[in-house]
DRENVORO-49348 format. One record per residue (C-alpha): x negated, y negated, z; residue in three letters. Coordinates in steps of 0.02 Angstrom, whole numbers, plus 50000, padded with zeros to 5 digits. Layout:
N
XYZALA ...
END
This chain:
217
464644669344785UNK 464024672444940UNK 465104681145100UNK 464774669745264UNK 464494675745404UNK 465914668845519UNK 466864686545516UNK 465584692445608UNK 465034678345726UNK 467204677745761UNK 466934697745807UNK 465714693545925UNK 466384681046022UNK 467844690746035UNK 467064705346091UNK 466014694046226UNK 467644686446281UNK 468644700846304UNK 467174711846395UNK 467064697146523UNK 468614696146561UNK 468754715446574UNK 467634714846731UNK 468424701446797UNK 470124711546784UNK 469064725346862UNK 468054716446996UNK 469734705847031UNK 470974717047023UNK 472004711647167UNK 472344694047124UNK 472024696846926UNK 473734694346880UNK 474394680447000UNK 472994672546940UNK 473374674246748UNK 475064669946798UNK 474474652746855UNK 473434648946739UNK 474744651246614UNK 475854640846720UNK 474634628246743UNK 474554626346554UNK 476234625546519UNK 476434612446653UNK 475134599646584UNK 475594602446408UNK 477414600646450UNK 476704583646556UNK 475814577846399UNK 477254579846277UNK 478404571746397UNK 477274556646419UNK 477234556346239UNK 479054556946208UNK 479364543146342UNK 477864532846252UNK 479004535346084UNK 480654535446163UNK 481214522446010UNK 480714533345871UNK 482264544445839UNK 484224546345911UNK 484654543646081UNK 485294562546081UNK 483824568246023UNK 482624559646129UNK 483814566446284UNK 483534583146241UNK 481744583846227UNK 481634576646378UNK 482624587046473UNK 481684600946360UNK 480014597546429UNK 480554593946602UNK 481264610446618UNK 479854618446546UNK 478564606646661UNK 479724614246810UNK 479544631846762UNK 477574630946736UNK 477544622946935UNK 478484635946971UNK 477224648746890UNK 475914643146996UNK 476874641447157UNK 477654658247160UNK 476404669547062UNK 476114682147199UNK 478124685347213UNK 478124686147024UNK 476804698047020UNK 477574710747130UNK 479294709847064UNK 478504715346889UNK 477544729046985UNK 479234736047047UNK 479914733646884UNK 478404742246825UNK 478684755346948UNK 480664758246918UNK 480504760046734UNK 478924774946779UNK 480244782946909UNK 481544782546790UNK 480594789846635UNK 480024806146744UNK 481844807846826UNK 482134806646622UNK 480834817946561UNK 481394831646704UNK 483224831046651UNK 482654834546479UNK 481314847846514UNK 482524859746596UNK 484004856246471UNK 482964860846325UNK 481714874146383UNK 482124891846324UNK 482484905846456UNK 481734922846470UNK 480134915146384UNK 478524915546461UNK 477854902446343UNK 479274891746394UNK 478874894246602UNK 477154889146558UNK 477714873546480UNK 478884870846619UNK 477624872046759UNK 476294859946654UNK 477924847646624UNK 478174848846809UNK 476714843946873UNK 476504829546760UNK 478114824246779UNK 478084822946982UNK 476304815546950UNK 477124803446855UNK 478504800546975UNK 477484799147120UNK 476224784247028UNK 478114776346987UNK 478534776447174UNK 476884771347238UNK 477104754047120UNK 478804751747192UNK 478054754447370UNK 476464744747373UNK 476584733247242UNK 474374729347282UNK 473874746947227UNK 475224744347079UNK 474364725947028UNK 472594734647061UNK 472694749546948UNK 473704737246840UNK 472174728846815UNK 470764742446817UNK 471544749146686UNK 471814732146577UNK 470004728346626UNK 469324745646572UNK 470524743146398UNK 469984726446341UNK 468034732946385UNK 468194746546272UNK 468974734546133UNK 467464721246184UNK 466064736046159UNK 466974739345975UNK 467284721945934UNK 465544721545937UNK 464934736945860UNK 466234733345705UNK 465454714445694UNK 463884723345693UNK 464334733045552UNK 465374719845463UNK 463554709445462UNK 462634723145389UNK 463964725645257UNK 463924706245226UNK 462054705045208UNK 461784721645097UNK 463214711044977UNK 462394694244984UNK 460804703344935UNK 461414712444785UNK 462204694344719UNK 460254688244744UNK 459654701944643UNK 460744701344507UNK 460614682944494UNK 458584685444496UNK 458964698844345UNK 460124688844272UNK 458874673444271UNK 457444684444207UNK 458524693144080UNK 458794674344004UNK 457184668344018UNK 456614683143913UNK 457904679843789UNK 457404663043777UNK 455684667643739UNK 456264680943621UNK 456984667543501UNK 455554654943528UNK 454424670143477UNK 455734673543312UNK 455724655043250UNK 453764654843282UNK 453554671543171UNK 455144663443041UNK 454164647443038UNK 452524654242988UNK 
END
């Protein structure tokens, strides 16, 4: 049986789909992630909308219990996307100083541990200390700089998920690429073999024609 095809095709969409919206992040970077945030929020909102429109539509199918808490279910949720979509920016920076805090904290962290741990009168251990050092107030500093300008935090945010999902675009579509040469060398062999196999009884066939001729005579 033959392999299709749709493996592949899938991979390259995929890999399309995710480069675009790598340079978007990229060329966007700024308002990247209020804008995801709305988005989402917009689509919670109108599929909340829908399924409460539906639920009030079929408000007799069910308990009177149940058909209050679905409602107040999706209401709450059609709330919460408005609210995605009215206070993105706000939610954006608050997860850039979260962002930022959790950075801060990790150096403080990693310092603490470095200087516990590292052996004295080693100059192995000095070396390591100096190299943990600098990354660690490297670190610290990127940590503070989120927590401080939450713009530079949302932009290298996004530069860097743009740069990540181009990457996994580019081999998305090398592995599809591959995946389709695998999937045609296979559906090839299958044609071959059924070809053989077909000769292979054809010449049988003839094989005991040619016997009952010979038997005959």
């Amino acid at each position: 049986m033959k392999k299709s095809l749709f493996v592949a095709n899938s991979m390259v969409i995929s890999g399309v789909v995710l480069a675009i919206i790598g340079v978007f992040a990229i060329v966007c970077a700024e308002s990247f992630f209020p804008l995801v945030i709305q988005i989402a929020g917009g689509a919670i909102a109108l599929m909340s909308l829908f399924m409460l429109v539906m639920r009030i539509i079929k408000r007799n199918t069910g308990s009177k219990l149940e058909f209050a808490v679905m409602l107040a279910m999706f209401s709450f949720a059609l709330i919460g996307g408005i609210l995605l979509i009215c206070f993105a920016e706000p939610l954006t920076r608050i997860f850039a100083v979260i962002i930022g805090a959790v950075i801060l904290l990790s150096a403080v962290a990693m310092l603490i541990l470095t200087l516990v741990y590292r052996e004295k009168n080693s100059v192995q251990s000095w070396i390591y200390l100096i190299a943990s050092l600098v990354v660690i107030i490297a670190v610290g500093i990127i940590g503070y700089m989120f927590i401080a300008n939450q713009e530079f935090a949302n932009k290298l945010m996004a530069t860097v998920l743009g740069v990540i999902m181009i990457l996994l675009g580019l081999l998305f579509l090398f592995e599809s690429f591959m995946v389709r040469k695998v999937i045609k060398l296979f559906n090839e062999n299958i044609l071959t073999e059924g070809r053989n196999d077909v000769a292979e009884t054809v010449d049988a066939e003839a094989e005991v024609v040619e016997e009952e001729k010979t038997a005959i005579e």
